[in-house]
C-alpha positions in Angstrom: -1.8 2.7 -11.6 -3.2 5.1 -13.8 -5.4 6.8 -11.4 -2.2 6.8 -8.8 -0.4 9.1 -11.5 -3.6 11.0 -12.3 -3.9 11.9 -8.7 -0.6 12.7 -8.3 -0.3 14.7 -11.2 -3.4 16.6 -9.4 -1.6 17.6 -6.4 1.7 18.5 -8.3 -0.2 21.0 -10.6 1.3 18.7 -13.6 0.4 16.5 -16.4 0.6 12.8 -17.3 1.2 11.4 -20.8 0.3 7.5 -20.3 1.7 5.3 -23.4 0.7 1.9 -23.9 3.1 -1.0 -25.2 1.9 -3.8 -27.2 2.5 -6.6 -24.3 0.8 -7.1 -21.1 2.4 -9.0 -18.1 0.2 -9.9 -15.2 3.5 -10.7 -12.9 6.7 -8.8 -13.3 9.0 -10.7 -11.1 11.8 -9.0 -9.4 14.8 -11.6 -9.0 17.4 -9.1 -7.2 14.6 -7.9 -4.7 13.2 -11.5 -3.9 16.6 -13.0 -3.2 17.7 -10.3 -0.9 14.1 -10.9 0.3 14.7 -14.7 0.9 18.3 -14.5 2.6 16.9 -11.7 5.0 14.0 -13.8 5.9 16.1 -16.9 6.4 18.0 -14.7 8.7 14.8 -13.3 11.2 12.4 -15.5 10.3 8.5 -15.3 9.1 6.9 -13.0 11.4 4.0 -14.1 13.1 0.5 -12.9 13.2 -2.5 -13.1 15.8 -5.9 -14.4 14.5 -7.2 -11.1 14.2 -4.7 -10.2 12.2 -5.3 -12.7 9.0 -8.0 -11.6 7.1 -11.0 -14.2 6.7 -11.9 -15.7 3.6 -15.4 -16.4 4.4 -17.1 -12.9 2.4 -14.9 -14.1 -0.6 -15.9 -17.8 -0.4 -17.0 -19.7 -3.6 -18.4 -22.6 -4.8 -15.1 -24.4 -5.3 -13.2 -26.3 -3.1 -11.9 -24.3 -0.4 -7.9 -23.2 -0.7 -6.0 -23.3 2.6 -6.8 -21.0 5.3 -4.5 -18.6 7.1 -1.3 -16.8 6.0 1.6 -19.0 4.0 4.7 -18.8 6.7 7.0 -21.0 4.3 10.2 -19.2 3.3 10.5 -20.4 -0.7 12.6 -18.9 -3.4 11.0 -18.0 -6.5 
């Protein structure tokens, strides 16, 4: 994120000031935006996607036990 606002301060011939905060959150959830998220996906559906279109896991594989292959099409509330 940091090189995001670097780069844009770059093209807008400005500064950036970055502050850091005590606390670190990996996930910050965003109720209001995944509820509307849910109902509108209730509404059209999951869209659907050719084989080509989900990306492969095999380059990223590991010596673990496998997860589930393909894209999650299950409409779930947080």
């Amino acid at each position: 994120m940091i090189d995001i606002a670097k780069g844009a301060a770059l093209m807008t011939q400005t500064t950036i000031v970055v502050e850091t905060g005590g606390y670190n959150y990996n996930k910050l959830t965003n109720v209001a935006g995944a509820r509307v998220m849910y109902e509108n996906l209730k509404l059209i559906g999951v869209p659907s996607f050719t084989p080509e279109e989900v990306p492969s896991r095999r380059p990223c594989r590991r010596k673990r036990k496998p997860r589930r292959r393909g894209i999650d099409t299950t409409i779930g509330l947080l």
